[in-house]
C-alpha positions as protocol buffer text, in pm:
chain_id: "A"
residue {
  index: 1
  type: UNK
  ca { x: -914 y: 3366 z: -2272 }
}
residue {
  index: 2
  type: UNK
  ca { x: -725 y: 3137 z: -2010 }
}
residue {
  index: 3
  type: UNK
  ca { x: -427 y: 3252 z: -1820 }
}
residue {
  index: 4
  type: UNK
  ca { x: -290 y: 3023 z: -1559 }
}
residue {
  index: 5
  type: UNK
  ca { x: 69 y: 2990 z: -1402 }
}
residue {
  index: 6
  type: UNK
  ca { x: 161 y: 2656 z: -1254 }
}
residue {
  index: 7
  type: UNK
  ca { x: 295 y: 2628 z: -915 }
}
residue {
  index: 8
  type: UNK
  ca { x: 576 y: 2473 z: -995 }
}
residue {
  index: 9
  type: UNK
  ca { x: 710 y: 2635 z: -1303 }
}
residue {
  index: 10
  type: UNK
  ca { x: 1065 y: 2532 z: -1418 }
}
residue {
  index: 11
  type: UNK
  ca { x: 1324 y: 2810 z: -1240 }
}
residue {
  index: 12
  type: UNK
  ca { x: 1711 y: 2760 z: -1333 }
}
residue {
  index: 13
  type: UNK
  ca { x: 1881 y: 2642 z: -1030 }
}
residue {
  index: 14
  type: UNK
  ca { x: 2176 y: 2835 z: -1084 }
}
residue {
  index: 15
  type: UNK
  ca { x: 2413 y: 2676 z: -813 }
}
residue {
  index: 16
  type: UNK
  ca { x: 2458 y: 2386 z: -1018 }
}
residue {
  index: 17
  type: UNK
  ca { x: 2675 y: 2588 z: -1279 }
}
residue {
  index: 18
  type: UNK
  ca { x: 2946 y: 2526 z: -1067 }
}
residue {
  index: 19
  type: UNK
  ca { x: 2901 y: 2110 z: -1113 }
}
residue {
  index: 20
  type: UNK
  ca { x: 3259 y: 1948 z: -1180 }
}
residue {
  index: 21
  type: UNK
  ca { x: 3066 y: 1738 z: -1449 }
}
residue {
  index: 22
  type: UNK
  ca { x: 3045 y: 1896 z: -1805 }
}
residue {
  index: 23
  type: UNK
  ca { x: 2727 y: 1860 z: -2005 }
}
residue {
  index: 24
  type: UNK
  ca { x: 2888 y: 1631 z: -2265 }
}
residue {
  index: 25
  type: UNK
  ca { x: 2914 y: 1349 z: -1926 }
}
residue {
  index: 26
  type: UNK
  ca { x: 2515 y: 1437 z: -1830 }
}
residue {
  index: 27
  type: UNK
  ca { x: 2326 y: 1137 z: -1833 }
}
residue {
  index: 28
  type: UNK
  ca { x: 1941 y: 1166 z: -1798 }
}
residue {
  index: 29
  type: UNK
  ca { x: 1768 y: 981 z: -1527 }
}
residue {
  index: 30
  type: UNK
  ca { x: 1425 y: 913 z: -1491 }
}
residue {
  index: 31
  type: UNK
  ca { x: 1189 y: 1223 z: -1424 }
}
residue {
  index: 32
  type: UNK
  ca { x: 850 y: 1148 z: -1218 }
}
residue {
  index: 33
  type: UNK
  ca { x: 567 y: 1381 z: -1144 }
}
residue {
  index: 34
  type: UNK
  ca { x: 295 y: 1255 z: -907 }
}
residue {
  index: 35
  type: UNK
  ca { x: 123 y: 1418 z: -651 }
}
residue {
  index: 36
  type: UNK
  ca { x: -225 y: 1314 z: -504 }
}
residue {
  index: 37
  type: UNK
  ca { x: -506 y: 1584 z: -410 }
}
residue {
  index: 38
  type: UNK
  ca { x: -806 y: 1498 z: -173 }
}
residue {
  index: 39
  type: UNK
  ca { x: -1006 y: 1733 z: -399 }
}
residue {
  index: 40
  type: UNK
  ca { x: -920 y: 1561 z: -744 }
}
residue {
  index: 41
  type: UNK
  ca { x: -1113 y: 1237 z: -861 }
}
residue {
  index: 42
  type: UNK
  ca { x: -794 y: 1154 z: -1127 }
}
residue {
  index: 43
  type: UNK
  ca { x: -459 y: 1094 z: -1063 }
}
residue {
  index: 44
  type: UNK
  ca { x: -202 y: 1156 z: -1275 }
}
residue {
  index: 45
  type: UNK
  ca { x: 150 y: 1048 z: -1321 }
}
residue {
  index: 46
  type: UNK
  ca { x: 410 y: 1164 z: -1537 }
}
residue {
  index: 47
  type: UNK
  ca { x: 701 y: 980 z: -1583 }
}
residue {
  index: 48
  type: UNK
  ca { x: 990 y: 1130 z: -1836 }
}
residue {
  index: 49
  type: UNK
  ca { x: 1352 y: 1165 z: -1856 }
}
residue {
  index: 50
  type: UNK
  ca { x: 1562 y: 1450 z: -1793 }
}
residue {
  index: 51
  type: UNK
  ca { x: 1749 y: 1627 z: -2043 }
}
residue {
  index: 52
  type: UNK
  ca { x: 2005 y: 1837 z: -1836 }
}
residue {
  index: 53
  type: UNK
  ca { x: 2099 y: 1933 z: -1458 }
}
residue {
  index: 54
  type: UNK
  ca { x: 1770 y: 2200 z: -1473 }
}
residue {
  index: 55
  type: UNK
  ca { x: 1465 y: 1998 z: -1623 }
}
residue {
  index: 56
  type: UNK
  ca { x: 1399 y: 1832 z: -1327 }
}
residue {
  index: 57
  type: UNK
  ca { x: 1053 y: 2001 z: -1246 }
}
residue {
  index: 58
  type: UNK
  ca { x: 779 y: 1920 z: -1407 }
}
residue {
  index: 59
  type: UNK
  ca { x: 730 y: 2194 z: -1683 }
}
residue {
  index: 60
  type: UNK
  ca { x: 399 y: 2008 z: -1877 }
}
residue {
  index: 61
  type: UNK
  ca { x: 474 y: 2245 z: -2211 }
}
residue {
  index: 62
  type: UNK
  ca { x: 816 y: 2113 z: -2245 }
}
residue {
  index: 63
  type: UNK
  ca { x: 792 y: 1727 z: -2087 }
}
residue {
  index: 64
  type: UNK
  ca { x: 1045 y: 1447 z: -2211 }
}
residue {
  index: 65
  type: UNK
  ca { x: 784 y: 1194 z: -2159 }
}
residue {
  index: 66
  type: UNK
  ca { x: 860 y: 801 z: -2166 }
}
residue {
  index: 67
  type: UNK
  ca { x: 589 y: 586 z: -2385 }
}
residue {
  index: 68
  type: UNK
  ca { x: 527 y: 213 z: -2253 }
}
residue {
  index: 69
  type: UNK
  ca { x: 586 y: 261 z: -1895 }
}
residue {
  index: 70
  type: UNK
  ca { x: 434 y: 26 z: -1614 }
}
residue {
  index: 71
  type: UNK
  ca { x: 266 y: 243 z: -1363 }
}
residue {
  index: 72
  type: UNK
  ca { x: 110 y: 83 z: -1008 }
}
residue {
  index: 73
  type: UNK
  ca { x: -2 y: 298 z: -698 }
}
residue {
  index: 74
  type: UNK
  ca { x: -89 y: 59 z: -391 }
}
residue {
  index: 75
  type: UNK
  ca { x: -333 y: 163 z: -107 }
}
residue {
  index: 76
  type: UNK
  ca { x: -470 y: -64 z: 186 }
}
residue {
  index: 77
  type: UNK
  ca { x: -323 y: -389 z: 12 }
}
residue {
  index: 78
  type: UNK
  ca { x: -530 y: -257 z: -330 }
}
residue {
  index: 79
  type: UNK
  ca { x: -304 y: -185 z: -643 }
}
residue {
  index: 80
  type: UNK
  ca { x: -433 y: 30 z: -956 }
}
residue {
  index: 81
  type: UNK
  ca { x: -254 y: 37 z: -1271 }
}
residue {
  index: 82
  type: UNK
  ca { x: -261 y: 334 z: -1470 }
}
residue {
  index: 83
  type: UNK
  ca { x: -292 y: 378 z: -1837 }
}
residue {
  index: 84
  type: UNK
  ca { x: -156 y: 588 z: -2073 }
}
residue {
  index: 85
  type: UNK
  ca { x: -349 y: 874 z: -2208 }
}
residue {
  index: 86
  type: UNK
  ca { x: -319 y: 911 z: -2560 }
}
residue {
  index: 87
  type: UNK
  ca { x: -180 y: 1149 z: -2741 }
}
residue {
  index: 88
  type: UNK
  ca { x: 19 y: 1210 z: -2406 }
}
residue {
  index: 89
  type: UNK
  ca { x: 371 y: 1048 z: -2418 }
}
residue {
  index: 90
  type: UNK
  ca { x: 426 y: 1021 z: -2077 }
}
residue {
  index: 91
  type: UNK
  ca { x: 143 y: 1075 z: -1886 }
}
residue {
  index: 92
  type: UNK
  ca { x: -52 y: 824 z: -1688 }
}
residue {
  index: 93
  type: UNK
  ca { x: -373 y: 820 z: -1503 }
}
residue {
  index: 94
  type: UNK
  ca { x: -659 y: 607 z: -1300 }
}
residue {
  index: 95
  type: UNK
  ca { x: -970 y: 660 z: -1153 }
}
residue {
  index: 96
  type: UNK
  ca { x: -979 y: 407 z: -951 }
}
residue {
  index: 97
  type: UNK
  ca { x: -786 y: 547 z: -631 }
}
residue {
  index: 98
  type: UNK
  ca { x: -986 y: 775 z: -380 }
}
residue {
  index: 99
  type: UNK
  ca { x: -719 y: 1004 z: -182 }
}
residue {
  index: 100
  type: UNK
  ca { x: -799 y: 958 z: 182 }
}
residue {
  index: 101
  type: UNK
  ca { x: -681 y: 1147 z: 467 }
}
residue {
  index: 102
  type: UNK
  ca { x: -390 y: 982 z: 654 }
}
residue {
  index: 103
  type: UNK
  ca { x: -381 y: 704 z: 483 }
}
residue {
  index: 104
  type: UNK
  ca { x: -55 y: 580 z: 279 }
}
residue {
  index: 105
  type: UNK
  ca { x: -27 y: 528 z: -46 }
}
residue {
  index: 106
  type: UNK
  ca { x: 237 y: 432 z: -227 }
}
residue {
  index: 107
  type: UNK
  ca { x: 386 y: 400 z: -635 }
}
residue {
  index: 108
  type: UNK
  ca { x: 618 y: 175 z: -876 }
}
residue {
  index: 109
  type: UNK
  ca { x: 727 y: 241 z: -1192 }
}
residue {
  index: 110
  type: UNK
  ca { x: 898 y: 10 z: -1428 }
}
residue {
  index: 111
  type: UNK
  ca { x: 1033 y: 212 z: -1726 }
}
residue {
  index: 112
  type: UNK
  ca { x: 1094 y: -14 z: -2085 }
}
residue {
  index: 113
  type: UNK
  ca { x: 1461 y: 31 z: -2054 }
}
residue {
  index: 114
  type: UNK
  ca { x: 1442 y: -137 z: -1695 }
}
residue {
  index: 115
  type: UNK
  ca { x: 1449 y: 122 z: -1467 }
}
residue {
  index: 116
  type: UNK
  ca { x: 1253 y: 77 z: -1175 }
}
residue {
  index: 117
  type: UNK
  ca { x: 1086 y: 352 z: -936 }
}
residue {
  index: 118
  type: UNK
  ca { x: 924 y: 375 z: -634 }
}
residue {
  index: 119
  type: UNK
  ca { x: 799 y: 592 z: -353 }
}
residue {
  index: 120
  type: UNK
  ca { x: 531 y: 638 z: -60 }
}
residue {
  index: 121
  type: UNK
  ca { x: 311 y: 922 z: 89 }
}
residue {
  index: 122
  type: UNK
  ca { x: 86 y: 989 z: 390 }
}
residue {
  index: 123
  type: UNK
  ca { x: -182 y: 1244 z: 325 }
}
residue {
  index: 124
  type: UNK
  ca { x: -214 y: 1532 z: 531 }
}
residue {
  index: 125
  type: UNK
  ca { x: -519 y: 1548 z: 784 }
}
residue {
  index: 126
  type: UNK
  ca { x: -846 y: 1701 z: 635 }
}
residue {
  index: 127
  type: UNK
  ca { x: -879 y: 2111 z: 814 }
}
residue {
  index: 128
  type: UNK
  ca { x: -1072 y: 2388 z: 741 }
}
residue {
  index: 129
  type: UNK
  ca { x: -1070 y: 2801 z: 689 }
}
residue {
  index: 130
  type: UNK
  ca { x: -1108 y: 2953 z: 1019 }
}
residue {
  index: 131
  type: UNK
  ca { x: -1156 y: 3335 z: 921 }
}
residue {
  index: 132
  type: UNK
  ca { x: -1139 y: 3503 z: 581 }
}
residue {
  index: 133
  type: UNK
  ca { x: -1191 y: 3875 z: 602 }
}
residue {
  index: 134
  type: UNK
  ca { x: -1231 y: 4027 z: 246 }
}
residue {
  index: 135
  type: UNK
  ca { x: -1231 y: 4420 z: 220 }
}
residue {
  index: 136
  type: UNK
  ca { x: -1181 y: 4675 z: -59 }
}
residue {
  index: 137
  type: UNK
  ca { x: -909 y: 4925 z: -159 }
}
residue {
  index: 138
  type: UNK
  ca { x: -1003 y: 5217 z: -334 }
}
residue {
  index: 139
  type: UNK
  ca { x: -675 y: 5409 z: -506 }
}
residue {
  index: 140
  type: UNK
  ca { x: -678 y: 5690 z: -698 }
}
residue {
  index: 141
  type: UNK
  ca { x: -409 y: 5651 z: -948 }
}
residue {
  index: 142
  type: UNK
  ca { x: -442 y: 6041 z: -1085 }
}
residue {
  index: 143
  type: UNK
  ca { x: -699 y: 6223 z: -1070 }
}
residue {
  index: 144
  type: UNK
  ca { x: -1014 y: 6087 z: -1169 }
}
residue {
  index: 145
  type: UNK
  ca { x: -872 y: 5737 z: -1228 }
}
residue {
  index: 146
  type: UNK
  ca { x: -901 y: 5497 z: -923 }
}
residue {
  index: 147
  type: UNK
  ca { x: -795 y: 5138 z: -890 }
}
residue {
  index: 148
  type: UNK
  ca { x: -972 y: 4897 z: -731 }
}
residue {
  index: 149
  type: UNK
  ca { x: -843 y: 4604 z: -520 }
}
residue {
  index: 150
  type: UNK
  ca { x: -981 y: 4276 z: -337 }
}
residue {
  index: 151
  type: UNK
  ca { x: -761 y: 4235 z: 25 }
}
residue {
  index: 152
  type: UNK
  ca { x: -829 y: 3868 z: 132 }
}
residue {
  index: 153
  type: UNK
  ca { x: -644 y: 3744 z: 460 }
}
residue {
  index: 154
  type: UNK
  ca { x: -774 y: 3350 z: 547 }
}
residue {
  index: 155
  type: UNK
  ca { x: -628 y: 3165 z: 867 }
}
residue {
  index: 156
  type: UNK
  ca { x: -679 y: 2794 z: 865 }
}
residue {
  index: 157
  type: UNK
  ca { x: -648 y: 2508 z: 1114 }
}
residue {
  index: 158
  type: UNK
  ca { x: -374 y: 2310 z: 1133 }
}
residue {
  index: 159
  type: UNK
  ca { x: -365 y: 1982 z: 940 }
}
residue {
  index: 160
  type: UNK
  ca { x: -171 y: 1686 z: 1100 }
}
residue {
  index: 161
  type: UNK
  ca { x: 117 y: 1545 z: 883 }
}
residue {
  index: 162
  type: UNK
  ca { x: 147 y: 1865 z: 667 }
}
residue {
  index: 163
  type: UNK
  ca { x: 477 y: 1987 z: 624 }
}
residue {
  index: 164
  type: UNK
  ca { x: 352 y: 2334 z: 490 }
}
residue {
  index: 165
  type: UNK
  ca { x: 88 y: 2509 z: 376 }
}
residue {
  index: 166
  type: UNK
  ca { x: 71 y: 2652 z: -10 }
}
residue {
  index: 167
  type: UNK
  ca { x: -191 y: 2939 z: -100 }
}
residue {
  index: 168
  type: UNK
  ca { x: -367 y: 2953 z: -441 }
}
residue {
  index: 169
  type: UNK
  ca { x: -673 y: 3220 z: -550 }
}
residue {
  index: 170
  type: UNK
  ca { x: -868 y: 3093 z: -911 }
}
residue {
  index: 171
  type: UNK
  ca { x: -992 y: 3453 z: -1020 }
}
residue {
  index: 172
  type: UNK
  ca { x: -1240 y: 3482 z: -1291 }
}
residue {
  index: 173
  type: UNK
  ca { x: -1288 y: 3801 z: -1442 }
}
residue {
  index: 174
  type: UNK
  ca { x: -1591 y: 3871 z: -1703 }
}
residue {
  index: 175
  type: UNK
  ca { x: -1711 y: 4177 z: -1907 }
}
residue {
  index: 176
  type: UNK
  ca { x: -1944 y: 4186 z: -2198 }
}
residue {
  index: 177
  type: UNK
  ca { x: -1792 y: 3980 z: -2407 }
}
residue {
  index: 178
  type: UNK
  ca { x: -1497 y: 3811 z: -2297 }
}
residue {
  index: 179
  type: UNK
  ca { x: -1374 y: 3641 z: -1966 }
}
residue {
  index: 180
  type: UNK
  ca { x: -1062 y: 3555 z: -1837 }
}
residue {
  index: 181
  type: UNK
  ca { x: -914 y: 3336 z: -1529 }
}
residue {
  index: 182
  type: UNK
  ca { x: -625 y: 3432 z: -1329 }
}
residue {
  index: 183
  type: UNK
  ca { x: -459 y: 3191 z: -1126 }
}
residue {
  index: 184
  type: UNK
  ca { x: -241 y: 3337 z: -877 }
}
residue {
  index: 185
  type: UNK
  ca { x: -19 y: 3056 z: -685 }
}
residue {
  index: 186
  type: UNK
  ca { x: -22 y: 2792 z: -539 }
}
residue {
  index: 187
  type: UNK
  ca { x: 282 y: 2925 z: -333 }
}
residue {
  index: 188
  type: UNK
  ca { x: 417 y: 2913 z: -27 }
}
residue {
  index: 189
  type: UNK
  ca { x: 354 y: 3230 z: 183 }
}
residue {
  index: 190
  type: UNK
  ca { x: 692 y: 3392 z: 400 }
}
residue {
  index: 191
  type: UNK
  ca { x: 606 y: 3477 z: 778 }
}
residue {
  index: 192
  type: UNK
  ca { x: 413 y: 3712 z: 760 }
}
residue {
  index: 193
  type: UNK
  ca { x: 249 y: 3758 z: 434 }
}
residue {
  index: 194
  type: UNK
  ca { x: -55 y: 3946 z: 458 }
}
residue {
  index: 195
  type: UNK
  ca { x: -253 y: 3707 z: 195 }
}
residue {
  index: 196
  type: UNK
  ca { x: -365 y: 3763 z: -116 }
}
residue {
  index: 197
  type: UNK
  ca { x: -447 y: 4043 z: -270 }
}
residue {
  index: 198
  type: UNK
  ca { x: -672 y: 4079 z: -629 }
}
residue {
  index: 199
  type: UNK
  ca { x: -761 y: 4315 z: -906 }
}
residue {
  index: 200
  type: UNK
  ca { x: -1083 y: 4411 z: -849 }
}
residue {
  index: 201
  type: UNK
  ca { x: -1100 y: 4509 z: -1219 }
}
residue {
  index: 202
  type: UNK
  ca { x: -864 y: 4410 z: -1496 }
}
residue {
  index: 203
  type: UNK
  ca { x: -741 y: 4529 z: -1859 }
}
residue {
  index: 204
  type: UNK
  ca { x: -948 y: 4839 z: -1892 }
}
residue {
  index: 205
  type: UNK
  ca { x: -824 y: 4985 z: -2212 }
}
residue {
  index: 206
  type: UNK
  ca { x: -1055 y: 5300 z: -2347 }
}
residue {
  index: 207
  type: UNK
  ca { x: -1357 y: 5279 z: -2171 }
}
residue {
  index: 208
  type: UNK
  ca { x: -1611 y: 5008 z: -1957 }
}
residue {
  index: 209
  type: UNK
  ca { x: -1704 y: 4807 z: -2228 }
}
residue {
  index: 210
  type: UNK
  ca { x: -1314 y: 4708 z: -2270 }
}
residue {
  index: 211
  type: UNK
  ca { x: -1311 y: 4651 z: -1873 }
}
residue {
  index: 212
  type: UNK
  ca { x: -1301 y: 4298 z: -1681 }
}
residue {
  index: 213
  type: UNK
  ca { x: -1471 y: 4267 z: -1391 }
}
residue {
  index: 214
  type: UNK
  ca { x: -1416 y: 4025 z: -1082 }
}
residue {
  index: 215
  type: UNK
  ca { x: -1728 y: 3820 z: -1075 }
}
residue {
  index: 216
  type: UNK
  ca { x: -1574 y: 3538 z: -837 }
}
residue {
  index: 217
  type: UNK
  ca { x: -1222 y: 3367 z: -655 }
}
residue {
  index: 218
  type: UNK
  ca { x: -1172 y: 3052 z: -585 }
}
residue {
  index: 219
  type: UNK
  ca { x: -949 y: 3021 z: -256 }
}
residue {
  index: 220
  type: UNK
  ca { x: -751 y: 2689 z: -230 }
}
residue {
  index: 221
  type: UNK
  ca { x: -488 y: 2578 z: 57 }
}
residue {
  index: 222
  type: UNK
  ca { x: -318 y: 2273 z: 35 }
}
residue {
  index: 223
  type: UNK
  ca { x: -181 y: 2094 z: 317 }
}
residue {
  index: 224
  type: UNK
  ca { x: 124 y: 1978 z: 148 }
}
residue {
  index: 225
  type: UNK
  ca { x: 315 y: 1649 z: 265 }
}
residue {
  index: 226
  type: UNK
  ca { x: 700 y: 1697 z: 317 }
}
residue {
  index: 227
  type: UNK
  ca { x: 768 y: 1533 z: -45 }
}
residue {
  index: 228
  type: UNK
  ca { x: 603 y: 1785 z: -211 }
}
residue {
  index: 229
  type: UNK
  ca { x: 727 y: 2051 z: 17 }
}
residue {
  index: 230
  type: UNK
  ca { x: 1090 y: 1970 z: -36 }
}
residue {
  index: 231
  type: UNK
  ca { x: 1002 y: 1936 z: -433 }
}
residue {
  index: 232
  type: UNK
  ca { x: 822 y: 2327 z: -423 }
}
residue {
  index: 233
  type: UNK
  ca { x: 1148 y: 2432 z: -235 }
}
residue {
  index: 234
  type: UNK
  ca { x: 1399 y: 2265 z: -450 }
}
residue {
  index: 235
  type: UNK
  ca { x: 1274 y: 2419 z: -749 }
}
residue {
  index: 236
  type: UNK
  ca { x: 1321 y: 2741 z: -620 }
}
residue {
  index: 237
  type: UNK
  ca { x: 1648 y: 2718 z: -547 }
}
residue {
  index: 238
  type: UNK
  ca { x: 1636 y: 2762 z: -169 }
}
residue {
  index: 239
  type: UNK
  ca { x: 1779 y: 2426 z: -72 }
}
residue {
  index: 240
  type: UNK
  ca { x: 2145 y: 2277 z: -223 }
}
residue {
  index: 241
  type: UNK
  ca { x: 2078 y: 2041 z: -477 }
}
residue {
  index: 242
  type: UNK
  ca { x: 2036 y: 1694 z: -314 }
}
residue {
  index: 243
  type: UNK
  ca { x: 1892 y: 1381 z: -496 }
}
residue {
  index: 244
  type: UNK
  ca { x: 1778 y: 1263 z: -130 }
}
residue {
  index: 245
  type: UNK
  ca { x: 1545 y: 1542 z: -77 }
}
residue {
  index: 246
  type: UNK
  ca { x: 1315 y: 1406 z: -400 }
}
residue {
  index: 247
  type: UNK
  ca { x: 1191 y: 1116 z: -192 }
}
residue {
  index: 248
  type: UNK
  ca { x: 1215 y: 909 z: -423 }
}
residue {
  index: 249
  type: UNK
  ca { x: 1403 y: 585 z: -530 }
}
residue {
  index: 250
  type: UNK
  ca { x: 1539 y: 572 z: -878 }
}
residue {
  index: 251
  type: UNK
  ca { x: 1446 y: 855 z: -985 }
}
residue {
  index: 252
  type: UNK
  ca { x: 1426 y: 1242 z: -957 }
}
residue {
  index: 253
  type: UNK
  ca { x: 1062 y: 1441 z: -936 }
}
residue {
  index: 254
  type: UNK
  ca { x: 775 y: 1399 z: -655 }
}
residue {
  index: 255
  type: UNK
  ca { x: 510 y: 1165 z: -530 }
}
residue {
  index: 256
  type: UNK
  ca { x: 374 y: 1371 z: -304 }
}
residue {
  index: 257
  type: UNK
  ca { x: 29 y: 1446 z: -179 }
}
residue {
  index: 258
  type: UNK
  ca { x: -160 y: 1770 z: -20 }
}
residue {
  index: 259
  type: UNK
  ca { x: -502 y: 1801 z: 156 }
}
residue {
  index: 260
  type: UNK
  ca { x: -703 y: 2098 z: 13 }
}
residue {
  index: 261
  type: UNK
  ca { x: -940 y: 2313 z: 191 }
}
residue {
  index: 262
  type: UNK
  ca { x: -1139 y: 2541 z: -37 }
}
residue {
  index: 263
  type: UNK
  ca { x: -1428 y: 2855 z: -32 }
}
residue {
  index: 264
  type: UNK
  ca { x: -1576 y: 3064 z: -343 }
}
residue {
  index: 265
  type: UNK
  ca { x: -1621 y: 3446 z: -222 }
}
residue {
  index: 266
  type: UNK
  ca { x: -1836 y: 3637 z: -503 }
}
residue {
  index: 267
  type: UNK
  ca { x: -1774 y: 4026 z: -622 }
}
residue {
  index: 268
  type: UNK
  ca { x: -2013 y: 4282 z: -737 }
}
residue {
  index: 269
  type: UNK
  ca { x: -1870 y: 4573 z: -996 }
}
residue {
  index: 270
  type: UNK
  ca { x: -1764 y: 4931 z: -829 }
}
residue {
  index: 271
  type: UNK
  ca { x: -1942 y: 5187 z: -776 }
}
């Protein structure tokens, strides 16, 4: 059993109700989704179309993908195409660019109907974790029942040409028969935030052998690029709406790009 929330999940942007413009005069505009990872060997492109004022985040279950668009991402004078992936209308992807530190990249789109996009980059510097201290909370709910939980607090160094920093814990939880993985993030922290904090067990219903256990996390941050900062921020609603702020030319979306710096910690069951 799977159970992942995506960073960027669709939220209603709910100062645009006040728009002059009616939904009967909405007219969709392109819709891209890009962002390039230093820990991912693919890259992937979605290109779309909007359907209203709050689509404009890329929600994957619910995409208005475009079929028979022309997709090029350049690098040192080099430019890949990327294909189509079938039985994906909409989605685009190549294995033939290596996401380098510092180095700009940059993408054009033409769509069928003639619309043409582009947009540029510079990843974030490579950094690392500089302390992770990892200790565990005992509560006791009532008595007799306790609940467990994981306190992780990681401090990194900084990474030139990031714009901010987004936190993300993969948590996999097993028992005797089943297994599940939790994602919690990637998000932004506030000032402050005192990091993450997990479950050490999950879904115990009427006795151990219904209990999952945390056998290991996955600790990502990513070094974000302002594009993809100012995309994260938009769709939360923290920012007026402002086409400029996509970074991109003819078109709404991202192409963005993040450094990641990573570390597995490993659990054993309560005692």
């Amino acid at each position: 059993m799977v159970w992942t929330s995506y960073l960027v999940a669709l939220v209603a942007m709910t100062f645009l109700l006040g728009c002059d413009r009616n939904a009967e005069e909405y007219k969709p505009e392109p819709n891209v989704f890009c962002l390039l990872r230093t820990d991912r060997t693919v890259t992937q492109v979605l290109c779309g179309m909007t359907a209203n004022y709050y689509d404009s985040f890329a929600d994957l279950e619910k995409w208005n993908g475009v079929a028979g668009a022309v997709v090029h991402i350049r690098h040192n004078g080099a430019e890949f195409a990327c294909r189509a992936i079938p039985d994906s209308i909409g989605f685009y992807a190549t294995d033939s660019v290596t996401v380098l530190p510092r180095d700009t990249y940059a993408i054009s789109i033409r769509y069928p109907t003639g619309e043409n996009i582009t947009g540029s980059t510079v990843v974030p510097d490579t950094f690392s974790f500089t302390r992770l201290d990892v200790d565990t909370n005992r509560y006791e709910m009532w008595p007799g029942v306790f609940y467990y939980e994981i306190g992780i607090d990681a401090q990194w160094g900084r990474s030139v040409g990031a714009a901010d920093y987004l936190l993300q814990a993969d948590a996999w939880y097993v028992g005797r028969e089943d297994s599940l993985l939790w994602r919690y993030g990637p998000y932004i922290p506030s000032a402050g935030d005192p990091g993450l904090r997990l479950p050490l067990v999950q879904f115990g219903v009427g006795g151990m052998e219904d209990t999952l256990f945390l056998g290991r996390a996955r600790l990502l941050v990513w070094a974000a690029d302002r594009n993809y900062v100012d995309y994260v921020t938009l769709s939360w609603g923290l920012s007026a709406y402002d086409r400029e702020r996509f970074h991109l030319d003819g078109a709404v979306g991202v192409f963005g790009s993040a450094s990641i710096a990573e570390t597995t910690l490993y659990f054993s069951q309560p005692r």
